[in-house]
N, C-alpha and C positions, 0 to 999 in steps of 0.2 A: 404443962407437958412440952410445950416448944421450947421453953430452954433447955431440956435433957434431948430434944433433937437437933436442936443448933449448936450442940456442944462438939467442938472441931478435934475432940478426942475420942470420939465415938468411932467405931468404924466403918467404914461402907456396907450401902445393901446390896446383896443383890437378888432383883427380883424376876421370878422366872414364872413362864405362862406354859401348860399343860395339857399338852390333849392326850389324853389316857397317860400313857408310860413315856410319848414323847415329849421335850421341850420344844416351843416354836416359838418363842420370844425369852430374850436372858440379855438382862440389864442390870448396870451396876453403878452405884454415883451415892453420892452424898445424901443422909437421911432423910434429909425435907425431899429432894428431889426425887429419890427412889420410891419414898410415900406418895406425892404426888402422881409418880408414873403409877402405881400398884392402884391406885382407883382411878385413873383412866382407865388402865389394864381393866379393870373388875368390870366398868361399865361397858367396855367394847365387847368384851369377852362374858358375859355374865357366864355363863355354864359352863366354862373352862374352870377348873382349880388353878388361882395364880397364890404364887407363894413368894415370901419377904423373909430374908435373912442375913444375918451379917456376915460381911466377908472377915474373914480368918486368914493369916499367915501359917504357914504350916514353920516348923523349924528349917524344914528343907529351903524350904521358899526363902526366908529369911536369912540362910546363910552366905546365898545363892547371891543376895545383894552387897554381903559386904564385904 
């Protein structure tokens, strides 16, 4: 499994911590690193939902750079 997370064609996570409807933590970085932060996250916060996902360019975003 670490080499499909060290793979430098993946895309960033970003992981976001939860209290009810709000965000109060929203981080975003490269796979290994963003996993790492997601269980610190879990263990600081146990009874918070924290969540992991990959960041997306939208077309807009994308056009926007070139």
């Amino acid at each position: 499994m670490t080499a499909l997370v060290d793979d430098p064609r993946l895309p960033d996570r970003r992981v976001r911590v939860w209290f009810g409807e709000h965000v109060i933590a929203d981080y975003t970085a490269e796979p290994t690193t963003a996993i790492q932060y997601q269980a610190a996250m879990t263990r600081r916060f146990a009874s918070l939902r924290i969540t992991i996902e990959p960041v997306t360019v939208s077309a807009d975003e994308d056009a926007a750079h070139t």
